[in-house]
C-alpha positions in Angstrom: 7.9 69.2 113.7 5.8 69.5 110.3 3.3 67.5 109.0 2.5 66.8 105.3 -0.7 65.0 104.7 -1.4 62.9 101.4 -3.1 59.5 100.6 -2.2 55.9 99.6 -5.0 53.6 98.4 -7.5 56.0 99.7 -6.2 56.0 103.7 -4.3 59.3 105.5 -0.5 59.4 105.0 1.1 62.0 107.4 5.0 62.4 106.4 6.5 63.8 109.6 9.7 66.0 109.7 11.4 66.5 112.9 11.2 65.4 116.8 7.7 64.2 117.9 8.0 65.3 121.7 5.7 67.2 124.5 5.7 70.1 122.1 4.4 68.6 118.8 2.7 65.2 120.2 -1.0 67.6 120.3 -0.7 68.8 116.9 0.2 65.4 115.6 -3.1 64.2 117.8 -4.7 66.8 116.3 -4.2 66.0 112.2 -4.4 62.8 112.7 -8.0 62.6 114.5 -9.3 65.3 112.2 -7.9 62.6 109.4 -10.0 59.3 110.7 -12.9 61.7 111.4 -13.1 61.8 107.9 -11.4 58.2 107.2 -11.3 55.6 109.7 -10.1 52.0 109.9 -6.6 52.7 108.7 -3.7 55.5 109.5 -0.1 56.0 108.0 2.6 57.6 109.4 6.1 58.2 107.4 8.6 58.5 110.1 11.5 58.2 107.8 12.5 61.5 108.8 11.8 61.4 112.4 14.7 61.4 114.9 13.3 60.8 118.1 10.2 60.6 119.9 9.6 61.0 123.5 6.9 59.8 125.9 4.2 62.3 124.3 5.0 60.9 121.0 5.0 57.4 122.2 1.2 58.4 124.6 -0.2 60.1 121.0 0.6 56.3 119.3 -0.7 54.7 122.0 -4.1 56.4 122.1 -4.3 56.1 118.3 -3.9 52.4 118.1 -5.9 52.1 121.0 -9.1 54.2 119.1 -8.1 51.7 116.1 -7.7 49.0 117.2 -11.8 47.5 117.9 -11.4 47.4 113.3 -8.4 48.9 111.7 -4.6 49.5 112.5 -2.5 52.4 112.4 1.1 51.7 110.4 4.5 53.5 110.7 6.7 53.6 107.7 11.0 54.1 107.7 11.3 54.4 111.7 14.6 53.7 112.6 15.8 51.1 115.2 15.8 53.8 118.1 11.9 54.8 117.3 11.2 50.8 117.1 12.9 50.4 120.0 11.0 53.4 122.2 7.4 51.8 120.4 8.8 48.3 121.7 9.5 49.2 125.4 6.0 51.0 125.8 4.7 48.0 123.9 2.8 48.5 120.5 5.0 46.5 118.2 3.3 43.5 119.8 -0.1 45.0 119.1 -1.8 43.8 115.7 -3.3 46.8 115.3 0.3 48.6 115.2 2.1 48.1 111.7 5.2 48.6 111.2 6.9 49.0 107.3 10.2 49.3 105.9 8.8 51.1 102.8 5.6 53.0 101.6 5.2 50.1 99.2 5.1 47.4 101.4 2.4 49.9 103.5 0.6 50.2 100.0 0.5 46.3 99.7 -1.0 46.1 103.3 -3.9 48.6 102.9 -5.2 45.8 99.7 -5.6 43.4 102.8 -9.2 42.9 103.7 -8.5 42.4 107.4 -8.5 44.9 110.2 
């Protein structure tokens, strides 16, 4: 897995590139804390080119939108219908507080929404 790490409207954008399993789940943890250390309320995550994650994938989500949720969300961008499928079963697309976007632009056009 890599990480790339840029903005949009002033919030952490991680673009992720490969599987997010066991392995990777702690360094993806890892930027992303060390991100809403520095930037909190809001987190993106471009999964576009993401082809699978496992149950450390799904746990590092999980404890993200958990630490977000009390006033902000964290937002995943391009996953396909398997990832939407593994965040369905382990139950965050029924969280407000977990986003999910087709396209960084509809993501962009969420972040000038007031609301947590």
């Amino acid at each position: 897995m890599e990480v790339f790490q840029t903005s949009l409207s002033g919030f952490p954008l991680f673009r992720i590139v490969g599987d997010v399993d066991h392995y990777s789940a702690a360094e993806l943890e890892g930027v992303a804390r060390k991100a809403l250390a520095l930037h909190t309320g809001r987190l993106l995550l471009d999964l576009t080119a993401v082809p699978y994650v496992d149950s450390g994938g799904a746990g590092v989500l999980l404890n993200l939108d958990r630490d977000l949720r009390p006033s902000g969300w964290i937002g995943v961008i391009g996953a396909d219908a398997n990832l939407l499928r593994i965040f369905e079963i382990v139950g965050l697309t029924s969280r407000s507080s977990f986003r999910v976007f087709a396209r960084v632009e509809d993501a962009s056009a969420a972040l000038g929404d007031t609301t947590p």
